[in-house]
DSSP file (Angstrom, degrees, kcal/mol; ACC not computed):
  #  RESIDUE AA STRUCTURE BP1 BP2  ACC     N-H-->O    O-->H-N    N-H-->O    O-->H-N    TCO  KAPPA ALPHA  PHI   PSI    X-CA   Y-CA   Z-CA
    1    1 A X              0   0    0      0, 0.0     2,-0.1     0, 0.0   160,-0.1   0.000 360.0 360.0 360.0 133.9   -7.8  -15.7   10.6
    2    2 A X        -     0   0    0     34,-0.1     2,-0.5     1,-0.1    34,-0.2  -0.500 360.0-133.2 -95.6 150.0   -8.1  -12.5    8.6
    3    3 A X  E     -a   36   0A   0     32,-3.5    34,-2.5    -2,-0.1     2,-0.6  -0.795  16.8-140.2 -97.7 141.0   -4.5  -11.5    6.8
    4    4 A X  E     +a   37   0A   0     -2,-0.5    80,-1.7    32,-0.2    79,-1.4  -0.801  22.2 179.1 -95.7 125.4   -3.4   -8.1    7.2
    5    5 A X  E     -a   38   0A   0     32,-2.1    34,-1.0    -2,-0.6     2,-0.2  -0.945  11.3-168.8-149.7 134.4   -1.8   -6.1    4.4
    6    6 A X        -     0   0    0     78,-0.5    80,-2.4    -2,-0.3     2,-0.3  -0.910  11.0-149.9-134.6 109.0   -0.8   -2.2    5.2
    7    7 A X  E     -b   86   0B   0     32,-0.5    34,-2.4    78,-0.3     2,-0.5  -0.571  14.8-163.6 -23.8 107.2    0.2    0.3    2.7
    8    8 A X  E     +bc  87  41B   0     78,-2.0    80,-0.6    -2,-0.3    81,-0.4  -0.933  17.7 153.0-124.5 113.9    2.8    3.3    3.8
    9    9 A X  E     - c   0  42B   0     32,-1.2    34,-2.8    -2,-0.5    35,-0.1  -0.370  54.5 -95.4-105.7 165.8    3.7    6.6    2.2
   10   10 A X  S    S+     0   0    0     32,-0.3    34,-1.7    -2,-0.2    32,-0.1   0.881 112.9  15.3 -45.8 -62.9    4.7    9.5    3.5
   11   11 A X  S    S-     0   0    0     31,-0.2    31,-0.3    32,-0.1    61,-0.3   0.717  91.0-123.8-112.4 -33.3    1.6   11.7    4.1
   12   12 A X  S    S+     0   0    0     29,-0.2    59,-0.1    59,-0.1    58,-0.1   0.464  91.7  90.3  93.7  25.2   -1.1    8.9    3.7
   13   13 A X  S    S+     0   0    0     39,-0.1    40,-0.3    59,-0.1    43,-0.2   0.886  85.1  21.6-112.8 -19.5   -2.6   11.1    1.0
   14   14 A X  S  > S+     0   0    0     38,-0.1     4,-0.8    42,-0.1    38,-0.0   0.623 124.5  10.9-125.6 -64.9   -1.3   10.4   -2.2
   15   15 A X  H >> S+     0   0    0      1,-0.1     4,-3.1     2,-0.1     3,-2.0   0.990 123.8  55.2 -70.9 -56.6    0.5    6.6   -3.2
   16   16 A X  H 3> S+     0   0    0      1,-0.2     4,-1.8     2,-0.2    -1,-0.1   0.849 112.5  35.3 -49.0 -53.1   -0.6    4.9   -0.2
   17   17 A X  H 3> S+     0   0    0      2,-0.2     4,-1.7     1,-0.2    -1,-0.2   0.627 113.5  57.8 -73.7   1.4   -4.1    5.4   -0.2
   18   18 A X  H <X S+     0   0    0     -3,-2.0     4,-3.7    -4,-0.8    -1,-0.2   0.916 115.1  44.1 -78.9 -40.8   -4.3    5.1   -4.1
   19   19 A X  H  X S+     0   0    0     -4,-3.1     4,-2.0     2,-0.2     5,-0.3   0.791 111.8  51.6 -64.2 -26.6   -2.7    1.6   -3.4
   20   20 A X  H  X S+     0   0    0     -4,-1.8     4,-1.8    -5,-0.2    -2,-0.2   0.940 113.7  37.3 -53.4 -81.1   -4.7    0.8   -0.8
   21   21 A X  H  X S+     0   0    0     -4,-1.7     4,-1.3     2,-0.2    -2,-0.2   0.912 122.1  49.6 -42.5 -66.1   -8.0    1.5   -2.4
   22   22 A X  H >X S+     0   0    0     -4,-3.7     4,-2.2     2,-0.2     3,-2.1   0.896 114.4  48.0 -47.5 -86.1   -6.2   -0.3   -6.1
   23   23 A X  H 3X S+     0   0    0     -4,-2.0     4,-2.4     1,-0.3    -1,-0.2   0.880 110.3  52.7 -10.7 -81.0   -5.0   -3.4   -3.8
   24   24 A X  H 3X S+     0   0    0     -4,-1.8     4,-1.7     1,-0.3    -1,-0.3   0.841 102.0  56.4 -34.0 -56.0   -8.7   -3.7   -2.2
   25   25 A X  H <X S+     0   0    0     -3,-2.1     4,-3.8    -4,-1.3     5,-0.4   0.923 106.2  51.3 -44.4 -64.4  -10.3   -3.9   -5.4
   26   26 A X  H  X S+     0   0    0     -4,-2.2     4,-0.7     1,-0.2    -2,-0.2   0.728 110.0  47.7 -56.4 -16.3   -8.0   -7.0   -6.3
   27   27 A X  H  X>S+     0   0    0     -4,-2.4     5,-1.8    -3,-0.2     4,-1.2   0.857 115.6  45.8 -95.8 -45.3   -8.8   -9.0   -3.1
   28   28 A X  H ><5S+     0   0    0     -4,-1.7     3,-5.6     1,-0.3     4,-0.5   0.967 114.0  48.5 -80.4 -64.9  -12.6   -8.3   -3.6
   29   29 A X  H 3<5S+     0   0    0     -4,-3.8    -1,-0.3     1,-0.4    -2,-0.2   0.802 110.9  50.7 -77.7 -39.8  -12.3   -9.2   -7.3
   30   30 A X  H 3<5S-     0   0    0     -4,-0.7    -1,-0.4    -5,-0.4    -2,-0.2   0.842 115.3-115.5 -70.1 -23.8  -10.4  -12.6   -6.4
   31   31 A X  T <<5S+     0   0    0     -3,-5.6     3,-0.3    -4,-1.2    -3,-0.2   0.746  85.2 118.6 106.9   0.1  -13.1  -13.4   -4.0
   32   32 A X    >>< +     0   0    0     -5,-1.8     3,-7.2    -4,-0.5     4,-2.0   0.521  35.0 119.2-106.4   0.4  -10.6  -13.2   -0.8
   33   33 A X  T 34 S+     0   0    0     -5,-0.4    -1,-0.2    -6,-0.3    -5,-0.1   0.624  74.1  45.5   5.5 -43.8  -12.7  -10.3    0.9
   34   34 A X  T 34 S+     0   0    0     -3,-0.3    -1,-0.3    -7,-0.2    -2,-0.1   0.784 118.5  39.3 -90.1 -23.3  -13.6  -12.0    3.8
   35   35 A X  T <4 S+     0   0    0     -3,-7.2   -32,-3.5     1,-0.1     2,-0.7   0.708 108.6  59.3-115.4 -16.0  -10.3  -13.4    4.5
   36   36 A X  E  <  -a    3   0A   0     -4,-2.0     2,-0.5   -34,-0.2   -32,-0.2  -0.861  64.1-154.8-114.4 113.8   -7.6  -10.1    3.4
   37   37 A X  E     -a    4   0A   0    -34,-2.5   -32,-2.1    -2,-0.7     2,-0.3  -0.945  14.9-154.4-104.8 118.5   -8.1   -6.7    5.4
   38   38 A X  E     +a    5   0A   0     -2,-0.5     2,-0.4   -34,-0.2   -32,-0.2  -0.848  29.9 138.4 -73.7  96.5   -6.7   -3.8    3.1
   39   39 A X        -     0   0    0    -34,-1.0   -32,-0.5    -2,-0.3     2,-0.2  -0.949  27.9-159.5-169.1 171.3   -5.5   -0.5    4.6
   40   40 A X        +     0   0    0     -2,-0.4     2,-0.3   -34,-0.2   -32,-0.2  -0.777  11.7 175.0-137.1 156.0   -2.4    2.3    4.1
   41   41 A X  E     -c    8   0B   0    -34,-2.4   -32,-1.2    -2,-0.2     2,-0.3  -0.863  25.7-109.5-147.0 173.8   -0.8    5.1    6.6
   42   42 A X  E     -cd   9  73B   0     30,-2.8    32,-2.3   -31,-0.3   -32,-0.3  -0.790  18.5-119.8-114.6 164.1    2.2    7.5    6.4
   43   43 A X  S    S+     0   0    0    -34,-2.8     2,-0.2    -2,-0.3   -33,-0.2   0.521  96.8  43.2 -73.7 -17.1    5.2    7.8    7.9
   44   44 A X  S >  S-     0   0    0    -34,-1.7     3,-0.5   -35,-0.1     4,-0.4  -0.956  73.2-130.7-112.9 157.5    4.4   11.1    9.3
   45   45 A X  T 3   +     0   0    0     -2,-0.2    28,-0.1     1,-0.2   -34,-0.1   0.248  68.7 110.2 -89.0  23.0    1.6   12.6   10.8
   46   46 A X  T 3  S+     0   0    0      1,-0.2    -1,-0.2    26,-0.1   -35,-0.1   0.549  89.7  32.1 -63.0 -11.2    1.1   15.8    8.9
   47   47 A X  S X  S+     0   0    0     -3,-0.5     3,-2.2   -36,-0.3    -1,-0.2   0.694  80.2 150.3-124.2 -34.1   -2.0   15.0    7.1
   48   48 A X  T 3  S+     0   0    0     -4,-0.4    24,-0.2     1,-0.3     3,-0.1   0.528  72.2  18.5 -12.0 113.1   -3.7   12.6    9.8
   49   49 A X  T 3  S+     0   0    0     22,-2.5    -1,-0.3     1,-0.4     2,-0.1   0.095 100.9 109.1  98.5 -33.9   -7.5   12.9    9.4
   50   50 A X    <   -     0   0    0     -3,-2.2    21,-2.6     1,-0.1    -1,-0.4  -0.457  63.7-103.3 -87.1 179.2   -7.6   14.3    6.1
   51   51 A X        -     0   0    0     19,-0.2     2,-0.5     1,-0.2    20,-0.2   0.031  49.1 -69.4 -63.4-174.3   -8.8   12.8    2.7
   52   52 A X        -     0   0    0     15,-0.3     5,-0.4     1,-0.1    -1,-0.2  -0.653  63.8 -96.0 -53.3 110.0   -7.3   11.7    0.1
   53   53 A X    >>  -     0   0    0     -2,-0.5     4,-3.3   -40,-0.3     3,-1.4   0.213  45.3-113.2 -42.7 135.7   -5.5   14.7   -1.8
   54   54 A X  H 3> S+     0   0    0      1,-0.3     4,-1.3     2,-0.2    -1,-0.2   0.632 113.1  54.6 -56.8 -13.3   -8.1   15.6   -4.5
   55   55 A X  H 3> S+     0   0    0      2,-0.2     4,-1.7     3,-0.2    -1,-0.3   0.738 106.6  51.4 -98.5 -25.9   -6.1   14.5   -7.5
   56   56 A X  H <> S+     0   0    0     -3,-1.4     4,-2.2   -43,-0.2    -2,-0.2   0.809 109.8  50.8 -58.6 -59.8   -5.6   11.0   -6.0
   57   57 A X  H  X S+     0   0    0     -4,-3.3     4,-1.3    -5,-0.4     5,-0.3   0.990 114.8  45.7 -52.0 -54.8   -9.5   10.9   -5.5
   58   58 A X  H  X S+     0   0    0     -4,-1.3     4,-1.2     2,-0.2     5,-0.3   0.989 113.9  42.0 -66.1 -54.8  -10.0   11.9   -9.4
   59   59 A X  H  X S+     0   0    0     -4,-1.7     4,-1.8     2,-0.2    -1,-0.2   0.944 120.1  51.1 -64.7 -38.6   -7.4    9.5  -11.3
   60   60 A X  H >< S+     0   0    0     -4,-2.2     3,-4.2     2,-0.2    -2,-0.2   0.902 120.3  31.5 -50.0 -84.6   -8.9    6.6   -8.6
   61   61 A X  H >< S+     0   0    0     -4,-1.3     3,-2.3     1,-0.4     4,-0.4   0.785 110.7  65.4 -61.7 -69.6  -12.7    7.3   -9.4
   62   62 A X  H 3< S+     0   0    0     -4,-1.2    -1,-0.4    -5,-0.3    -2,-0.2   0.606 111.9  34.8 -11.7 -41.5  -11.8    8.2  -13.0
   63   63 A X  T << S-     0   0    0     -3,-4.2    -1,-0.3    -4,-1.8    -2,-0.2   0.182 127.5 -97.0-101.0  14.4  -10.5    4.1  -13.4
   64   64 A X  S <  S+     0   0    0     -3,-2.3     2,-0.2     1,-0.3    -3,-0.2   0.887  77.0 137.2  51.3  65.3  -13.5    2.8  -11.0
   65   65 A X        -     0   0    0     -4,-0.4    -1,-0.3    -8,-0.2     2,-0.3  -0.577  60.6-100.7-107.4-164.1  -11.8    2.4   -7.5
   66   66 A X        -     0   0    0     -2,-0.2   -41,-0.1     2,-0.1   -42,-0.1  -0.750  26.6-162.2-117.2 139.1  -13.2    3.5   -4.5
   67   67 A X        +     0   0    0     -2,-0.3     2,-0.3    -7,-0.1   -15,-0.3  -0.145  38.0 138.4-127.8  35.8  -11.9    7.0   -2.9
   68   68 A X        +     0   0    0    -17,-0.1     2,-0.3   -51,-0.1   -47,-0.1  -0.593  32.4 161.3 -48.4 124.8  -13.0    6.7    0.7
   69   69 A X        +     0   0    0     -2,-0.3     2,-0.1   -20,-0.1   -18,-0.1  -0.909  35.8 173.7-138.9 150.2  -10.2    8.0    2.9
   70   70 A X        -     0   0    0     -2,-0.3   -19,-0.2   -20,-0.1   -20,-0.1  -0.443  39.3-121.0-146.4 112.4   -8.7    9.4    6.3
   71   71 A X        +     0   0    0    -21,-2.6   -22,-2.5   -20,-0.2     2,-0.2   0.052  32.0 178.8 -28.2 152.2   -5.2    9.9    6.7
   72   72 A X        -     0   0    0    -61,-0.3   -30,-2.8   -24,-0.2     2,-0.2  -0.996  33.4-125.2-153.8 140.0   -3.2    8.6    9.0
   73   73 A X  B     -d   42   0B   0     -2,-0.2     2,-0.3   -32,-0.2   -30,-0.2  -0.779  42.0-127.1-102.4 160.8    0.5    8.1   10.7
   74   74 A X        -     0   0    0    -32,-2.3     2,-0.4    -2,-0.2   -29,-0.1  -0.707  27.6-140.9 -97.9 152.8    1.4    4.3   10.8
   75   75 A X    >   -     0   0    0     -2,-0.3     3,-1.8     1,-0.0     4,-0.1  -0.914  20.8-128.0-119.9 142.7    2.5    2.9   14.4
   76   76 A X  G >  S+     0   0    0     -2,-0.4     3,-1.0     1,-0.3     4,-0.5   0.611 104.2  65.0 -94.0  21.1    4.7    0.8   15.4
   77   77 A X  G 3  S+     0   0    0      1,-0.2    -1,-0.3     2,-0.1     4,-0.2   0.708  89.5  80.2 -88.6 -16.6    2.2   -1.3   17.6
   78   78 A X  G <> S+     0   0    0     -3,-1.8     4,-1.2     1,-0.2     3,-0.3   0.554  71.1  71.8 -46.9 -25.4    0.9   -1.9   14.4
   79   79 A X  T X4 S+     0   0    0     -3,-1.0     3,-0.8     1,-0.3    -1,-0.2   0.886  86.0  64.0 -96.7 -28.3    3.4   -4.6   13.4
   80   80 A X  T 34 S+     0   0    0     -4,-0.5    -1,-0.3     1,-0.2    -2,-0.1   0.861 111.3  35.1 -53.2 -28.1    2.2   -7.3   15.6
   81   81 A X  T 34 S+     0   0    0     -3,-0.3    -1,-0.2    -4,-0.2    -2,-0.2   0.474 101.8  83.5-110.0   3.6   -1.3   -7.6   13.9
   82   82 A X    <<  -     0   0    0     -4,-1.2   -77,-0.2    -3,-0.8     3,-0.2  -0.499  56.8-163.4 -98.8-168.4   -0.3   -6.8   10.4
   83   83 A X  S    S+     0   0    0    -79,-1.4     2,-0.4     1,-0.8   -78,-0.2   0.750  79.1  16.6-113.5 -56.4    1.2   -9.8    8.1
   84   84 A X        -     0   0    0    -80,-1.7    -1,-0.8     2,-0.0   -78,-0.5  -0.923  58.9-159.4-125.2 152.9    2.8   -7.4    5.3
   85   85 A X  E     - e   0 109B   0     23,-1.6    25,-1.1    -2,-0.4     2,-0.6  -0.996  11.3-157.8-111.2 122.6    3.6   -3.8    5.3
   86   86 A X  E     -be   7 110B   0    -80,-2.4   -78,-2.0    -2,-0.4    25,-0.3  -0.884   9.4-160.9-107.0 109.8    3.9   -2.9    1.9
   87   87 A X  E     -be   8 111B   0     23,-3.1    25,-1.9    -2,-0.6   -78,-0.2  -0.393  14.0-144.0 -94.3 179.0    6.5    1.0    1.8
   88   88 A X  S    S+     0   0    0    -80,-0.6    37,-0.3     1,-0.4     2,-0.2   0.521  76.1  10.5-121.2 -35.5    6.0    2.9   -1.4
   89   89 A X  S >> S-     0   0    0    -81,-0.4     4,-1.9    35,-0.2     3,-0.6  -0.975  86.5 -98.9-150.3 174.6    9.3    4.0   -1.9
   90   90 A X  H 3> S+     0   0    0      1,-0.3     4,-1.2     2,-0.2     5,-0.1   0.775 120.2  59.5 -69.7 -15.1   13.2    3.2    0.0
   91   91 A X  H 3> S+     0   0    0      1,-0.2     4,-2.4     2,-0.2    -1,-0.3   0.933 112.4  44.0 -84.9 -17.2   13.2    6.2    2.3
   92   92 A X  H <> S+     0   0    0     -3,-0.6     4,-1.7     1,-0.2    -2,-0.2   0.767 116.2  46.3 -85.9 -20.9    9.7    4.4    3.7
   93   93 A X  H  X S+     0   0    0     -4,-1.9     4,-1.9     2,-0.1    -1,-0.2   0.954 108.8  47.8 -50.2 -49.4   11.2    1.2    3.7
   94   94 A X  H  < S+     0   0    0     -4,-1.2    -2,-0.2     1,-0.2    -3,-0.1   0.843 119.0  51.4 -99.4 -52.5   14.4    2.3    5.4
   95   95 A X  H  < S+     0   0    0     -4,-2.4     3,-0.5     1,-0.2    -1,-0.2   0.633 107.6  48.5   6.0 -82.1   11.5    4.2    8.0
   96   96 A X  H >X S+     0   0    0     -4,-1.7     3,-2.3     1,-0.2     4,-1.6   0.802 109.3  49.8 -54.5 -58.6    9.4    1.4    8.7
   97   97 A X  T 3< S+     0   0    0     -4,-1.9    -1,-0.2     1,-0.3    -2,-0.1  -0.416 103.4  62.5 -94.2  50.3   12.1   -1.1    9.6
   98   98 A X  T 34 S+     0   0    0     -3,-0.5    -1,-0.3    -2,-0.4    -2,-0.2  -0.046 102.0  46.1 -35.0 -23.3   13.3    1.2   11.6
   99   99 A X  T <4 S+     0   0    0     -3,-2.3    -2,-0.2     6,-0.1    -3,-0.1   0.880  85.8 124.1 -73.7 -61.1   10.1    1.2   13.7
  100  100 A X     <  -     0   0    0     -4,-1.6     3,-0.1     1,-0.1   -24,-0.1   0.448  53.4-154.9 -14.4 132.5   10.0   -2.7   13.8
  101  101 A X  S    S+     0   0    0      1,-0.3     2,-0.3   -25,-0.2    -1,-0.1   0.589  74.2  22.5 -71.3 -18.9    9.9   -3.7   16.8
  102  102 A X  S >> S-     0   0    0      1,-0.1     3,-3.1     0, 0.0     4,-0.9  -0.930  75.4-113.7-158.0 126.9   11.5   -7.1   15.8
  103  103 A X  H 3> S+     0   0    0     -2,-0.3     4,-1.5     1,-0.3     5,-0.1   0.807 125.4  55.3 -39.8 -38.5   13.6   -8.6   13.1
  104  104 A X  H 34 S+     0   0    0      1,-0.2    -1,-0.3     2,-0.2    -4,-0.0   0.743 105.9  45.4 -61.0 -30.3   10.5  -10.3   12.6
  105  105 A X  H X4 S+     0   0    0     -3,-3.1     3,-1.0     1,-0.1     4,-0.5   0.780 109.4  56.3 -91.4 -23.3    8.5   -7.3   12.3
  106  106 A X  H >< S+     0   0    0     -4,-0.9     3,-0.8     2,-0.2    -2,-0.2   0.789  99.4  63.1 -63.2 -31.6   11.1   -5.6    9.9
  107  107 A X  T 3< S+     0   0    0     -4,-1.5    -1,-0.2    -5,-0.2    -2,-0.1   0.703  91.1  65.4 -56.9 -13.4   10.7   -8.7    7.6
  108  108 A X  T <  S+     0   0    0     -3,-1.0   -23,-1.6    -5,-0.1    -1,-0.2   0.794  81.5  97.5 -85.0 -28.0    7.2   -7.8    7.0
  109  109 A X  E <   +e   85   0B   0     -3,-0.8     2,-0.3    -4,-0.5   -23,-0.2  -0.441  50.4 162.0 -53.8 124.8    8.3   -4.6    5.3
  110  110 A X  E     -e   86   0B   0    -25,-1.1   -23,-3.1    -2,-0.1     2,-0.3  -0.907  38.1-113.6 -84.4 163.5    8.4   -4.8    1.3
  111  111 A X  E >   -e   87   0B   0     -2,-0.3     3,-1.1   -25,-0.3     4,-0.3  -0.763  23.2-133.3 -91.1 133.7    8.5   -2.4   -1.5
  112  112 A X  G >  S+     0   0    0    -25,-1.9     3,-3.2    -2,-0.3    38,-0.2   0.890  99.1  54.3 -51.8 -37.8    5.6   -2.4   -3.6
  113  113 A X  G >  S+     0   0    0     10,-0.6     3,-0.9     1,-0.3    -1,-0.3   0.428  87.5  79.2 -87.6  10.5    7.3   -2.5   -7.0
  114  114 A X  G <  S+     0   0    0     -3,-1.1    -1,-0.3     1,-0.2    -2,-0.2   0.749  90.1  60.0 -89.1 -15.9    9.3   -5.7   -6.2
  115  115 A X  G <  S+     0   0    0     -3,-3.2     2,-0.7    -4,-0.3    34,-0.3   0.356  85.6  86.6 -91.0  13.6    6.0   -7.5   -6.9
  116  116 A X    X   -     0   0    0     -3,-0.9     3,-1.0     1,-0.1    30,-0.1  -0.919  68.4-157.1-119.3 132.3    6.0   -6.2  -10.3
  117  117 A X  T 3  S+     0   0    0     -2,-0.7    -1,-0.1     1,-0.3    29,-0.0   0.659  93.5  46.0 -70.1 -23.6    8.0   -8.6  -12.6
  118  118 A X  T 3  S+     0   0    0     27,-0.0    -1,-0.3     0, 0.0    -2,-0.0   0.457  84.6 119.6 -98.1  -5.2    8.8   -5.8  -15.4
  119  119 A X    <   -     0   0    0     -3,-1.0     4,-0.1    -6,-0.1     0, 0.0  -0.314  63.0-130.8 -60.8 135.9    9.9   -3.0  -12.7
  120  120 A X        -     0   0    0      2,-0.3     3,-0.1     1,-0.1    -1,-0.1   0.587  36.6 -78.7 -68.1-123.3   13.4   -2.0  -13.3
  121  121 A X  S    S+     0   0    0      1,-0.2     2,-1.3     2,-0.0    -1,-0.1   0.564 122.3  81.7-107.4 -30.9   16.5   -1.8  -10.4
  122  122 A X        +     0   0    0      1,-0.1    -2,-0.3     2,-0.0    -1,-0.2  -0.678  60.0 162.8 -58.2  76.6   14.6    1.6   -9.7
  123  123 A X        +     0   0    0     -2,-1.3   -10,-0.6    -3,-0.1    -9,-0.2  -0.274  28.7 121.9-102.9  21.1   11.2    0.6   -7.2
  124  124 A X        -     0   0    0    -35,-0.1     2,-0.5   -12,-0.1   -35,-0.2  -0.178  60.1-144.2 -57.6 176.5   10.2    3.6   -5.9
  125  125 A X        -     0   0    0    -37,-0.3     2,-0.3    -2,-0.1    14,-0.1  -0.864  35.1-122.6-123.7 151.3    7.0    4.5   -6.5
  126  126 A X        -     0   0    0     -2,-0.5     2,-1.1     9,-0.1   -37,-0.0  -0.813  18.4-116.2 -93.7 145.3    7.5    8.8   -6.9
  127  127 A X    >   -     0   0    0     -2,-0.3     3,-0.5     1,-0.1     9,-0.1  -0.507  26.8-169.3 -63.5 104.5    5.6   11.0   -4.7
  128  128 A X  G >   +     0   0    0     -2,-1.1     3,-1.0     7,-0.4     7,-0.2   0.278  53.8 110.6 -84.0  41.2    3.6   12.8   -7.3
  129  129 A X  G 3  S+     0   0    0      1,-0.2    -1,-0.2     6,-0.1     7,-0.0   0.991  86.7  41.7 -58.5 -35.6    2.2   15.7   -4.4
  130  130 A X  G <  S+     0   0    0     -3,-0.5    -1,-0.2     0, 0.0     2,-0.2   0.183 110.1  77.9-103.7  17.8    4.3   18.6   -6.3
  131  131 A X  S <  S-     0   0    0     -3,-1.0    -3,-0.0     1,-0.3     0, 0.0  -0.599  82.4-101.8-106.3 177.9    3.4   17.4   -9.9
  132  132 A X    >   -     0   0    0     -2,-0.2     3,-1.3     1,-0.1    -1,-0.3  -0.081  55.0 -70.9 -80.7-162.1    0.5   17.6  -12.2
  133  133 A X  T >> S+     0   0    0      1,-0.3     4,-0.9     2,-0.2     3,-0.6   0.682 123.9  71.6 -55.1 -41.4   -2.3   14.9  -13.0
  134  134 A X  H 3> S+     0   0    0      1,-0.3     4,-1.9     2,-0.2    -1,-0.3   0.573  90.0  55.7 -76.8 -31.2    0.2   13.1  -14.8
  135  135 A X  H <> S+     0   0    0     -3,-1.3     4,-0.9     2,-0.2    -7,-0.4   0.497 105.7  46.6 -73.5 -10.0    1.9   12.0  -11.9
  136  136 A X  H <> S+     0   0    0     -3,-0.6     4,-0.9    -4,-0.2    -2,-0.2   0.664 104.9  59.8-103.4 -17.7   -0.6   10.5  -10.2
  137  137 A X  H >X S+     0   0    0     -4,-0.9     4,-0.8     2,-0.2     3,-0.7   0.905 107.2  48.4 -83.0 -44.5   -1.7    8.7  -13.2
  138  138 A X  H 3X S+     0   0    0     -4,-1.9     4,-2.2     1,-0.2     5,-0.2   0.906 107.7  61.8 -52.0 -33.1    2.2    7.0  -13.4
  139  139 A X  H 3X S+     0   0    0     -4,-0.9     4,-1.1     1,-0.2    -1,-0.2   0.826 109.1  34.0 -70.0 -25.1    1.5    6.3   -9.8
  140  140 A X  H <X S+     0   0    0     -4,-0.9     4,-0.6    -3,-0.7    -1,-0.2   0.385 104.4  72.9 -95.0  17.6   -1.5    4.1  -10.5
  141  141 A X  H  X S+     0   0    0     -4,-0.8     4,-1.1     2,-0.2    -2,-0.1   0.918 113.0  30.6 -73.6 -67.3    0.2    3.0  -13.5
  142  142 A X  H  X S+     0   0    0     -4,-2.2     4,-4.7    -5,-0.2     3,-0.3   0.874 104.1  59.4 -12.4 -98.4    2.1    1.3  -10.9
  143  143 A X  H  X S+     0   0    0     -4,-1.1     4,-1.1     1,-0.2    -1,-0.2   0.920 107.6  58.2 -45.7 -71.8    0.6    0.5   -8.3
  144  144 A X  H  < S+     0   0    0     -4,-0.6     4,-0.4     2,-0.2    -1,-0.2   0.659 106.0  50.5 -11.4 -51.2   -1.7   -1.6  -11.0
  145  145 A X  H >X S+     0   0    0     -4,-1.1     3,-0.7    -3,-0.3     4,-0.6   0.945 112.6  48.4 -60.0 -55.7    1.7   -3.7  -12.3
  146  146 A X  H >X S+     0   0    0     -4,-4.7     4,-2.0     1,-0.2     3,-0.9   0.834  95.0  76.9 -47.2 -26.3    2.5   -4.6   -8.8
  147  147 A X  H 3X S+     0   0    0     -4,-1.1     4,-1.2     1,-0.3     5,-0.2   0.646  91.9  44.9 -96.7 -21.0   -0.8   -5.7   -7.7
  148  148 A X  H <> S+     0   0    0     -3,-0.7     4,-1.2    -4,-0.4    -1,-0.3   0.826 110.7  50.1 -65.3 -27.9   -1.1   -9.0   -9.1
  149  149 A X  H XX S+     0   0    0     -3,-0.9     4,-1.0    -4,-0.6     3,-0.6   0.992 117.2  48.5 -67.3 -69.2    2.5  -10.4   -8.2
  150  150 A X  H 3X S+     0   0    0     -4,-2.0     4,-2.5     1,-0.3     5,-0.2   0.862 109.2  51.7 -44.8 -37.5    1.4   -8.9   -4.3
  151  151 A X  H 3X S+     0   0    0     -4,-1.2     4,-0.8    -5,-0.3     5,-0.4   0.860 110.3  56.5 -74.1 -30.0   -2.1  -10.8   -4.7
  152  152 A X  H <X S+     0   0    0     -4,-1.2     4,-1.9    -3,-0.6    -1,-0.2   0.956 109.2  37.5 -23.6 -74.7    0.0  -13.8   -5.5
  153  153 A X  H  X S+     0   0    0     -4,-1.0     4,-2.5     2,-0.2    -2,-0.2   0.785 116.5  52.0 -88.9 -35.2    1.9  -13.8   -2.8
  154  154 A X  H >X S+     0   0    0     -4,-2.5     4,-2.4     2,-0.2     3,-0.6   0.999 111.7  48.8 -38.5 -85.7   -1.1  -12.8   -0.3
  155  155 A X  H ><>S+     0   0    0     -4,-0.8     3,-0.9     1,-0.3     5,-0.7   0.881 108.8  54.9 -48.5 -90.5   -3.3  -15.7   -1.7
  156  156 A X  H 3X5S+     0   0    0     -4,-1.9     4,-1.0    -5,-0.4    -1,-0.3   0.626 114.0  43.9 -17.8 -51.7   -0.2  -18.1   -1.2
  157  157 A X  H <X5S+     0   0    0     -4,-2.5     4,-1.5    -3,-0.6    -1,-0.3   0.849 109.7  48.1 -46.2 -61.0   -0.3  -17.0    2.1
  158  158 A X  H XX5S+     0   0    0     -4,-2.4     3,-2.5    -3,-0.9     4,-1.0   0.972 114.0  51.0 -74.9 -78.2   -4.0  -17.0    3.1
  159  159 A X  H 345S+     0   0    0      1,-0.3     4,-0.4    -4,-0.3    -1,-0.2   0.720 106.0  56.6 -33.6 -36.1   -4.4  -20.8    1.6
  160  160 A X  H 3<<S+     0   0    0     -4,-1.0     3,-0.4    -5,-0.7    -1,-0.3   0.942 106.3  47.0 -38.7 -51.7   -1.6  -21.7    3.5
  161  161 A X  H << S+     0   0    0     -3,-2.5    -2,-0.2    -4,-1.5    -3,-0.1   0.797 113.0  51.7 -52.4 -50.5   -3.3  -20.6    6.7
  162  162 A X     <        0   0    0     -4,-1.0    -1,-0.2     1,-0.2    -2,-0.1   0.530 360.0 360.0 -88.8 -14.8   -6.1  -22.3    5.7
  163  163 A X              0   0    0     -3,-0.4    -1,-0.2    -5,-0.4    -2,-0.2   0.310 360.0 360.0 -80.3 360.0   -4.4  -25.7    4.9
């Protein structure tokens, strides 16, 4: 049974899909491909359909992800087939589990940066849309800390399943 892991931003253009893509990379590299399905949406639909904002595409392919994209709004019909929701920052948490259909589906909600063991009390990720390059490089900066603690907990998960 494949585990479902969803990313959520705001616009689905700039953190989510950087994590998304980041995230993806770490499941391939660990070998869990087969068994962990990767993919991120926004909390609005403003962008739905386009790529990835072009500075989000450069900093990815610039550190050898993959920058394949199309925006998206997340739904809340969604929460029955995913496993974790991963928000990007608290106003997308606060969002999301607001959507939930279910205490159960609100549980699924986490903040990215809670999987990273050096993150301070702060665990936003910041939107870098209305900054330079530099912000999008602190956002994979990120995104990068978290992503083993999440593959962690993922992989705990799927080996459970499998037990």
């Amino acid at each position: 049974m494949t585990y479902r892991v969803c990313f959520v931003c705001t616009g689905n253009i700039c953190r989510s899909p950087m994590a998304e893509s980041v995230f993806r990379a770490h499941v391939a590299e660990a070998g869990l491909d087969d068994l962990v399905e990767v993919d991120s949406a926004g909390t609005g639909g403003w962008h739905e359909g386009d790529a990835a904002d072009p500075r989000t595409v450069a900093v990815l392919e610039d550190n050898g992800y993959d920058s394949v994209h199309t925006a998206r709004q997340f739904q809340p019909s969604w929460f029955s087939r995913l496993d974790l929701v991963i928000a990007l920052d608290a106003g997308h948490l606060k969002a999301l589990r607001r959507l939930a259909p279910t205490p159960k589906d609100a549980a699924k909600v986490r903040l990215l940066r809670s999987y990273d063991p050096a993150a301070d009390d702060n665990l936003d990720v910041p939107d870098p849309y209305y900054g330079g390059m530099d912000g999008f490089e602190e956002c994979l900066e990120m995104v990068e800390a978290a992503s083993p603690g999440l593959l962690a907990e993922v992989r705990e998960q799927v080996e459970g399943r499998a037990a």
